[in-house]
N, C-alpha and C positions, 0 to 999 in steps of 0.2 A: 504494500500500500504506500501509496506517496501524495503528498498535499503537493499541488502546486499553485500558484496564486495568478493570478492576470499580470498584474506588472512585470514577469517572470517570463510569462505565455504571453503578450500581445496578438501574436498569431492566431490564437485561441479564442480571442473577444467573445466572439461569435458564439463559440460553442459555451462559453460560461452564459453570456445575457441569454442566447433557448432551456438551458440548463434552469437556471434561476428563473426566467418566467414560468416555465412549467412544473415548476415547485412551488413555487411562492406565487405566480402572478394571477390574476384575475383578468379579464377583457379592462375593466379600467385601471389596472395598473401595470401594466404590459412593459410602457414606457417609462417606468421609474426606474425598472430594473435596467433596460437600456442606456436608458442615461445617466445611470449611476455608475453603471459598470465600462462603458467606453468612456468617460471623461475620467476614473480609477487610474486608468492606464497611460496619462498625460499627464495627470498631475504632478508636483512637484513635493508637495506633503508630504506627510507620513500616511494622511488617511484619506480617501478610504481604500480598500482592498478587498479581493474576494479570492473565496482557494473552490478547488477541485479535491477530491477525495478520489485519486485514481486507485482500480487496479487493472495495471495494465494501461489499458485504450479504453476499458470502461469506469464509468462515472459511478463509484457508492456514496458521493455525498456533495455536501458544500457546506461553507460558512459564509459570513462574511464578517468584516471589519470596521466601522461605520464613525460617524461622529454623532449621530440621532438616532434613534430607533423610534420615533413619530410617538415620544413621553414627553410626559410634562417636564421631566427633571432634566433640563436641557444646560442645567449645569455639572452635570458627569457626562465625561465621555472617557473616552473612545470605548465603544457598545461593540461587543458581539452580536450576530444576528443571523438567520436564517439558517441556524444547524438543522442541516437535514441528515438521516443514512436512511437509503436504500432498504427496502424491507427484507431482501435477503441478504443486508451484511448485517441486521442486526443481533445484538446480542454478544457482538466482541467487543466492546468497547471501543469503534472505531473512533465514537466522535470526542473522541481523547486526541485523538490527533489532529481534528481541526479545534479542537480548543486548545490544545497547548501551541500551533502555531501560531494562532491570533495571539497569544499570551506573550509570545517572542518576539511577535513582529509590533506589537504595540509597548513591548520593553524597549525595543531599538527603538522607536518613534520616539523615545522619552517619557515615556506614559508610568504613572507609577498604580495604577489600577485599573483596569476592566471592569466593565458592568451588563448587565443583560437584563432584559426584562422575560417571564413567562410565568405562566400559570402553573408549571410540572413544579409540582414539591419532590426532592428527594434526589434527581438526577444532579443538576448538576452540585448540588454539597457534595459527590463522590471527586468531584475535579476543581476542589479549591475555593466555592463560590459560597458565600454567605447572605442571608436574606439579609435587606436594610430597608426594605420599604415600600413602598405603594407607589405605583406612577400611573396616570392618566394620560390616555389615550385622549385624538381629536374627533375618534367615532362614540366618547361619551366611556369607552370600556373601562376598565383598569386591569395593571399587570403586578405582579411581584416583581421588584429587583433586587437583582443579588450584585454583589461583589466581588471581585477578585483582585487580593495585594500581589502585584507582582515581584514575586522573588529580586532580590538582589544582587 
């Protein structure tokens, strides 16, 4: 198995923004994920970023690396978001691997914690993450966020 990221992969654009829409997108947000993920790959930041969970040629997952994740608490960042695996790589602990990249890759940014929003109690406290609170959504919902201090 191997993460590898768009900034990485340019060549790839493509196949991360079908990837990512067809995971995460809906007909009205199709273009978010395009536009977030080809302007990823020009910028000069540290953020934002997206990875591939390969094995092989095929795709078992994605994350991304974000500066918002559409919460109120828009004074934490840099946000994980869109851990997905595959339903047949589940059950290894794959997405230990797109979590501990984004963990690395937001240490080298400078970043001295990681945050995420979700509703799943229990997974991710296995990879470091601590509840801290409530964040609000702009469709009225709310999410849990947890936290992660990144090692030094």
């Amino acid at each position: 198995m191997e993460v590898i990221s768009v900034r990485e992969h340019p060549e790839q654009t493509e196949r991360f923004i079908l990837y990512f829409q067809k995971r995460w997108g809906s007909p009205n947000t199709l273009m978010v994920y395009h536009d977030a993920i080809t302007h990823a790959v020009t910028t000069e930041v540290p953020l934002p970023d997206w990875y591939l969970l390969m094995d092989g040629d095929t795709i078992a997952g994605c994350a991304g690396l974000i500066t918002n994740d559409f919460v109120s608490r828009m004074d934490l960042y840099p946000w994980l978001c869109a851990l997905y695996i595959e339903e047949d790589y589940r059950g290894h602990a794959y997405g230990k691997l797109l979590i501990e990249r984004a963990k690395k890759d937001a240490k080298a940014g400078g970043f001295t914690h990681l945050f995420l929003v979700t509703n799943h109690v229990g997974y991710y406290e296995h990879y470091g993450f601590s509840y801290i609170g409530t964040g609000y959504h702009p469709s009225g919902d709310s999410s849990r966020i947890y936290e992660s201090v990144l090692e030094e």
